[in-house]
N, C-alpha and C positions, 0 to 999 in steps of 0.2 A: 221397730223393724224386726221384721222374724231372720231367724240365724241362716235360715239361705237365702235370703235377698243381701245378707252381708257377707255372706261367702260370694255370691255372685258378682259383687262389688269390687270385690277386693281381687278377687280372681282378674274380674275386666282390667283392672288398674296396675294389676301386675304385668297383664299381657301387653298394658298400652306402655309400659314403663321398659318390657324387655322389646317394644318394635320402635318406640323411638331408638334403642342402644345398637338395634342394629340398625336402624337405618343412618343413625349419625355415623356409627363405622363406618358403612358402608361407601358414606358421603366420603370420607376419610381417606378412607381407602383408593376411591376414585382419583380422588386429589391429587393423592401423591402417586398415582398411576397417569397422570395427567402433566404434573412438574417433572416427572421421571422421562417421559418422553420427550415433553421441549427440551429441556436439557440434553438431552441425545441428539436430539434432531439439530439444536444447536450447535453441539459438538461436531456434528457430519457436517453440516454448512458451512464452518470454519474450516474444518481439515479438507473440503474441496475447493474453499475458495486458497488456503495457503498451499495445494500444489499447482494449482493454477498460476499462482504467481510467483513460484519459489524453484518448478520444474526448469531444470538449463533450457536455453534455446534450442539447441543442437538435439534436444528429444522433444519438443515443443512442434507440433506441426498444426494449422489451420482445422485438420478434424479431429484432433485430438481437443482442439479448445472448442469445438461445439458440443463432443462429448460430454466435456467437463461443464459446459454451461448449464447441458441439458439437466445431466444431475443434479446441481446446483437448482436447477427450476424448479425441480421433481420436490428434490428437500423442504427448499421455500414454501413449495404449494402444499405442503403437508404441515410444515411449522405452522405457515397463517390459519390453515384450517383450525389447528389446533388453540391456535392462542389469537384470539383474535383482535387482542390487542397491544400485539406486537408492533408497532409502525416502523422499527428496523428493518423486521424481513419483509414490511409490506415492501419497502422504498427498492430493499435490494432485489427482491422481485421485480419489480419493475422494471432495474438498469436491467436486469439479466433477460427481462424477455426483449428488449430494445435493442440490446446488443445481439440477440437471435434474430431477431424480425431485418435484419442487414443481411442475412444470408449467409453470409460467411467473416467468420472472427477474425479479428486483428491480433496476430501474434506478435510482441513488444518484449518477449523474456530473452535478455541476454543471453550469449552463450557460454559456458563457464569452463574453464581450463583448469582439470584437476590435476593439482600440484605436491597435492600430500593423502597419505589417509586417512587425516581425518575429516578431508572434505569430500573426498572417495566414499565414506561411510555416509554422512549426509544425503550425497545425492542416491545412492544407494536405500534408503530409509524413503527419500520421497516417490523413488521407482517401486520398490516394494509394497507402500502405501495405495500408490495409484493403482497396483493391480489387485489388493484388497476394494478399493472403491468403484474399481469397476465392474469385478464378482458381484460384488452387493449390487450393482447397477442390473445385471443381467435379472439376480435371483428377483429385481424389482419389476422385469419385462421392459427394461427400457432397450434392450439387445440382445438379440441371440445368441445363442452357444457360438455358431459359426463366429460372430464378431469377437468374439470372447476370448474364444481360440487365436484370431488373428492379434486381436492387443497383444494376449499372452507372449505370443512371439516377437514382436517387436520389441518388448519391455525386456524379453530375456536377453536379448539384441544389445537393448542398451545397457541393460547391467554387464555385460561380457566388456562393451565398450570403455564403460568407468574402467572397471579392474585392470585392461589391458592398459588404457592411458595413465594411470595410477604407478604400477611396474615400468611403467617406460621414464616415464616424467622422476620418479624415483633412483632411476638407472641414470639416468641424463645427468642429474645433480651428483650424483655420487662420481661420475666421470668427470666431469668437471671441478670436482674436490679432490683431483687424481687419486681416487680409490676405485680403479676398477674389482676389486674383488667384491665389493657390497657394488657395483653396478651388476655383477656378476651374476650375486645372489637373486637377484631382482627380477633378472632374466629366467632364471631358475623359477620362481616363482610364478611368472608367467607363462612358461612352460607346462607344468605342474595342474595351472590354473586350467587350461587349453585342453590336457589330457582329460580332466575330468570330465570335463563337457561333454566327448567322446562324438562329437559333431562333424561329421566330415566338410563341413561346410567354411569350417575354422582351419582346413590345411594352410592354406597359404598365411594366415598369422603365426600357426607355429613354425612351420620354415624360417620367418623372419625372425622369428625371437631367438629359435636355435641356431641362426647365424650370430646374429648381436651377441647371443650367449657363447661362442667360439669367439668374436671378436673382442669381447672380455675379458676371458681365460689367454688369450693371445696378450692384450695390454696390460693384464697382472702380470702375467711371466716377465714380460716385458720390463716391468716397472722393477720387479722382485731382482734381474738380474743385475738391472741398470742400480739399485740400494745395495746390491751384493758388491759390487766392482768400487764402488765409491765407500765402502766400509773397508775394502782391501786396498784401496789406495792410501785412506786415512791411516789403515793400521801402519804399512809402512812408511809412511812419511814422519809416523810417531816415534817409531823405532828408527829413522836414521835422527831424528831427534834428542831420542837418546842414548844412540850413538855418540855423534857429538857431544854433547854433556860429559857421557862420562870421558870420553878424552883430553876435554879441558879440562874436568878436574885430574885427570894423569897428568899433563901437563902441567898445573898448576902444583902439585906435591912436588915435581922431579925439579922446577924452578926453582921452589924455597929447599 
């Protein structure tokens, strides 16, 4: 072989050695550009199908749950494209187009009575969620701005509603544990809360707080003066206590 038929050789065999490396990368590359996506897609088919069934009743309405389904479709129809041998989401695709082809969904979510903050916080976490899944819903064309804007306001709606049921329910119990000064606070807090919002639409709850919050400060005083008189009754009944004591023991020396 002459020395450039073996340069030519060796040249080809390098070039076929550096396009197999890319294209195996390349391959590689796609792959995990391919797992990275189900995976996501995943993850969003989970977090809409768990506020769909984890959202209280009392913010659950009929077209919020075909919203929610629709996304859920939109997802699914994107997972299965992607992985076509998912028979998970093929199956749950299916219930979700079935339960759309009905017209109108069946709402079954309890309604939940928030009792503490940190079930305040939860539902709060799934209201904030929703309206991260709905943005992505819009930026997907499944809604327009217009509807988008309208969620937004409802959901601010219901977050007002948690916090305000939250400081009440919180005031309630503290009243009940004859502590009006922490029912007090509570009120205060909701007050507070109401201001920020700076909504005129919120007057009529703050009226009502800043009465409760007067009825408050009335049953503290109330409580404070009523511990006041019953510590001054105790102290003297102490002192004619020992009063008599020491009389009997005068008595008792002047006898011996």
């Amino acid at each position: 072989m002459s020395p450039l038929l073996i340069g030519s050789l060796v040249a080809i065999g390098v070039l076929v050695l550096i396009s197999i490396g890319f294209i195996s990368h390349s391959l590689e590359r796609s792959r995990l550009e391919r797992a990275r996506q189900t995976a996501e897609l995943n993850a969003k088919v989970r977090h809409a199908s768990t506020i769909a069934a984890q959202l209280p009743g009392q913010f659950m309405s009929a077209e919020l749950k075909v919203l929610l389904l629709n996304i859920e479709r939109h997802l699914l129809s994107q997972l299965t494209r992607l992985d076509r041998k998912n028979e998970r989401a093929e199956r749950q695709l299916e219930q979700v187009n079935q339960q759309l082809s009905l017209g109108e969904a069946t709402v079954d979510n309890p309604p939940v009575a928030v009792t503490s903050e940190a079930q305040a916080k939860e539902i709060r976490q799934l209201l904030e969620s929703l309206h991260k899944l709905i943005t992505q819903a819009q930026q997907d064309g499944l809604l327009d701005k217009a509807a988008l804007q309208q969620w937004s306001v409802v959901i601010r709606q219901h977050l007002v509603s948690t916090a305000l049921d939250m400081f009440q329910a919180l005031a309630r119990q503290a009243l009940q544990q004859g502590k009006p000064r922490v029912a007090k606070l509570q009120y205060e807090r909701a007050i507070a809360y109401l201001q920020k919002q700076a909504n005129p639409a919120h007057a009529e709850q703050l009226a009502l707080f800043k009465r409760l919050h007067r009825e408050a400060e009335e049953a503290a005083i109330r409580s404070e003066q009523a511990s006041t008189a019953e510590s001054s009754e105790l102290g003297t009944g102490l002192q004619a206590l020992e009063a008599d004591d020491d009389a009997w023991k005068k008595k008792a020396v002047y006898d011996d």
